[in-house]
C-alpha atoms as an extended CHARMM CRD file, in Angstrom:
* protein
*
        84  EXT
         1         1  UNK       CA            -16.2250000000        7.7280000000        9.6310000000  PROA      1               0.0000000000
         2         2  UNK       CA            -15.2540000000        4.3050000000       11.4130000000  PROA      2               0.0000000000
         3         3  UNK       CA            -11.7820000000        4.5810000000        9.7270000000  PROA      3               0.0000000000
         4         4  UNK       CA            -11.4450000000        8.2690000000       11.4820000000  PROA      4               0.0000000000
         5         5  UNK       CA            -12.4920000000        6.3840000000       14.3630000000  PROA      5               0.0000000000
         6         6  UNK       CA             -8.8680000000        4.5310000000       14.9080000000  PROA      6               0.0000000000
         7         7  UNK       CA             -7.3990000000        8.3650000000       14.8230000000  PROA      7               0.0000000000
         8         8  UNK       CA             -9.4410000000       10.1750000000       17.3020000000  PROA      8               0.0000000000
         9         9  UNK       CA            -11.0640000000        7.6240000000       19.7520000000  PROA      9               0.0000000000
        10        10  UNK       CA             -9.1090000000        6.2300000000       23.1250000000  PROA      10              0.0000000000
        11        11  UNK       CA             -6.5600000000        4.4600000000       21.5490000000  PROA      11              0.0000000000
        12        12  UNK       CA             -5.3460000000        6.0490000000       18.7050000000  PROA      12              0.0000000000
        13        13  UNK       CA             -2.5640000000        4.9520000000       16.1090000000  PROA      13              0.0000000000
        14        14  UNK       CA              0.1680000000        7.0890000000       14.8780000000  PROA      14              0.0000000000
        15        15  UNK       CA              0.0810000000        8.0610000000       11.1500000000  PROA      15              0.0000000000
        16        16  UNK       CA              1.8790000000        9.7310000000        8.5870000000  PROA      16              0.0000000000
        17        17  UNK       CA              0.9330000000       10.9360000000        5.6670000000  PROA      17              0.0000000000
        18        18  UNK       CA              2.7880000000       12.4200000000        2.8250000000  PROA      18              0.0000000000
        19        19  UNK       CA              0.6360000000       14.1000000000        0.0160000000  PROA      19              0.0000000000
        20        20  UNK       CA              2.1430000000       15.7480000000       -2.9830000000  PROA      20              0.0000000000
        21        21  UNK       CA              0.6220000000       19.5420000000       -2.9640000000  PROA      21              0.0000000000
        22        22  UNK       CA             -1.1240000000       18.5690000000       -6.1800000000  PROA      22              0.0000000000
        23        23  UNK       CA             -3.8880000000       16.3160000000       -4.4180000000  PROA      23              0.0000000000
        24        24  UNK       CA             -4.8860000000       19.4330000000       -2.2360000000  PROA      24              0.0000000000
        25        25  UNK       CA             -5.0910000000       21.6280000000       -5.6390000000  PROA      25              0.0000000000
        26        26  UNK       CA             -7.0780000000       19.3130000000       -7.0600000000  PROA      26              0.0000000000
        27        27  UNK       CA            -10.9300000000       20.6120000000       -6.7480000000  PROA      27              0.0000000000
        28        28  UNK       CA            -13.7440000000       17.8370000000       -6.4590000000  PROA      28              0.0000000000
        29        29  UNK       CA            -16.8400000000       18.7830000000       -4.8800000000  PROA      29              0.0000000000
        30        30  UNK       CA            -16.7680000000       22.5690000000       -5.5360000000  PROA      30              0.0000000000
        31        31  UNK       CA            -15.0350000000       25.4410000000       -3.2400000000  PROA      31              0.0000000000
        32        32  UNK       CA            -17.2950000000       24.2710000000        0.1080000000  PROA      32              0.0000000000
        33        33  UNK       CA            -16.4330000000       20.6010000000        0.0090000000  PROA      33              0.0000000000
        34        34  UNK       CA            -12.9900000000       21.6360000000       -0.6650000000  PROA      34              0.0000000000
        35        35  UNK       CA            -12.8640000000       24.0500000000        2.4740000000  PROA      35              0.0000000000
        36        36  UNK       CA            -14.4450000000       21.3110000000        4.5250000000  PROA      36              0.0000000000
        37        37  UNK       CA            -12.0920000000       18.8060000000        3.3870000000  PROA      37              0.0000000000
        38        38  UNK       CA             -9.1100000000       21.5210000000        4.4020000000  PROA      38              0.0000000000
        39        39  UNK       CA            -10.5230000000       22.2040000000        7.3040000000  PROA      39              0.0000000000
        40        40  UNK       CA            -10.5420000000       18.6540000000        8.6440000000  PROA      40              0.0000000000
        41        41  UNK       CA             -7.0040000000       17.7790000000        7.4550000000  PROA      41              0.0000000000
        42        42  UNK       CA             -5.8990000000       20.9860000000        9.7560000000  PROA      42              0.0000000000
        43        43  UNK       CA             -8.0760000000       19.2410000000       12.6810000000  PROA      43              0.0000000000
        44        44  UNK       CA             -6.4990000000       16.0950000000       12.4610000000  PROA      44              0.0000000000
        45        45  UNK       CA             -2.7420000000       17.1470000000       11.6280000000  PROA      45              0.0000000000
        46        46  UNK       CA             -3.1550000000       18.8700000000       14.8270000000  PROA      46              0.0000000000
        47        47  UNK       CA             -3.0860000000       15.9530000000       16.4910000000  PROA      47              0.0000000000
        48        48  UNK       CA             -0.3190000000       14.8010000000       18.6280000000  PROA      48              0.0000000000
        49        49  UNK       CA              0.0680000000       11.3610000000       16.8040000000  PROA      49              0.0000000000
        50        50  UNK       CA             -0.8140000000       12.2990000000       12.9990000000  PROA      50              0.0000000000
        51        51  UNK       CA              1.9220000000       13.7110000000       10.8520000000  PROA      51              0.0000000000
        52        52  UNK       CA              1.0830000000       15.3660000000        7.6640000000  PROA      52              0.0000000000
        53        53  UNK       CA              3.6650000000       16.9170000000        5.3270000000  PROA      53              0.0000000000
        54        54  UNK       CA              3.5060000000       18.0680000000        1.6470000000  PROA      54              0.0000000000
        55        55  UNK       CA              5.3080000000       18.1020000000       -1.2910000000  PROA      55              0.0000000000
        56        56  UNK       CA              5.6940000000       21.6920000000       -2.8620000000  PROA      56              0.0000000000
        57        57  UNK       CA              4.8710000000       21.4490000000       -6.7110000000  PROA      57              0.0000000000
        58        58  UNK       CA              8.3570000000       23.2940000000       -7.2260000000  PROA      58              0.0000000000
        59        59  UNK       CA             10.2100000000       21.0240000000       -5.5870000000  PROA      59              0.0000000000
        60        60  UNK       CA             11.7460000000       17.6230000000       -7.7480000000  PROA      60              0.0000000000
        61        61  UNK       CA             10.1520000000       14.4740000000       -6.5880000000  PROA      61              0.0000000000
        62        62  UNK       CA              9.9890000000       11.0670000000       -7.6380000000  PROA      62              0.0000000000
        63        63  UNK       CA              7.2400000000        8.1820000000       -8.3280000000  PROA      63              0.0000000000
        64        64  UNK       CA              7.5120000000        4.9390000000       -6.9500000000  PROA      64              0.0000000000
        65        65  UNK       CA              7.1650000000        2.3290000000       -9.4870000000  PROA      65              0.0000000000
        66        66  UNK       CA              4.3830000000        0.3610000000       -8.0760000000  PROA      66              0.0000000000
        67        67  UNK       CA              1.0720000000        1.4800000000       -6.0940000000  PROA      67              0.0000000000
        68        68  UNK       CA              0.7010000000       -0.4870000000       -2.6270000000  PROA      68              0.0000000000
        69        69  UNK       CA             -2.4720000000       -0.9310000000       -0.3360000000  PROA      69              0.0000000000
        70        70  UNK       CA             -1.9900000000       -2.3430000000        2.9920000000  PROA      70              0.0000000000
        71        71  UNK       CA             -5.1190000000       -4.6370000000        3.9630000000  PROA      71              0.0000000000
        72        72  UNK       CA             -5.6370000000       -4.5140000000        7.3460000000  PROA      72              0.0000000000
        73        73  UNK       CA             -8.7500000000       -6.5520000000        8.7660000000  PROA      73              0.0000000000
        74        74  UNK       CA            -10.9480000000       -6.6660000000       11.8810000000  PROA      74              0.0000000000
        75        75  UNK       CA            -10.3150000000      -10.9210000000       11.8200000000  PROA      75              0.0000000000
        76        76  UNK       CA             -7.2090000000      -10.3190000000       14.2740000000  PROA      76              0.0000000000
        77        77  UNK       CA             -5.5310000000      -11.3680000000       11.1010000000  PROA      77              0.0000000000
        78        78  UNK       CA             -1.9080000000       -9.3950000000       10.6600000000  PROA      78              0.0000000000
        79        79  UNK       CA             -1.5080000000       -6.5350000000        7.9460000000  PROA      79              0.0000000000
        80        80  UNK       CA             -0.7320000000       -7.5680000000        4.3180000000  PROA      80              0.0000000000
        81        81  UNK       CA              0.7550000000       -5.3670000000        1.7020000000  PROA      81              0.0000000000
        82        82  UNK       CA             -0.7460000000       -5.6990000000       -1.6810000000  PROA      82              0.0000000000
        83        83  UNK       CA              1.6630000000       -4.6130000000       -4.3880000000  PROA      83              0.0000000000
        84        84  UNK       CA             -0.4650000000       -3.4960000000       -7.7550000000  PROA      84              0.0000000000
């Protein structure tokens, strides 16, 4: 909830997101959880600064090599990509 916080309270930040259409077929939780889950992702791609777009299944695609996290702290420390 805190990390929903950055997206809807007076100062949001931008984001984009890119999900393959997979990870929304993907059940976990059962059909409610799911439709919450939707339902929420509509609510915030609404939003003026949040971009979501998806990659149809049919469509070719590629997989980056390595996973990345960005670690961002609350030490006024700057961002630092973690490469796995």
């Amino acid at each position: 909830m805190a990390r929903k916080g950055v997206l809807t309270g007076d100062d949001p930040v931008e984001l984009r997101v890119i999900l393959d259409e997979a990870a929304l077929r993907r059940v976990v939780g059962g059909p409610d959880i799911m439709r919450e889950q939707y339902a929420e992702t509509e609510r915030l791609a609404a939003l003026d600064h949040v971009t979501v777009q998806i990659v149809p299944l049919r469509r070719d695609t590629f997989r980056e090599a390595a996973n990345f996290v960005l670690l961002d702290s609350d030490h006024n420390l700057e961002p630092v990509v973690m490469e796995e």
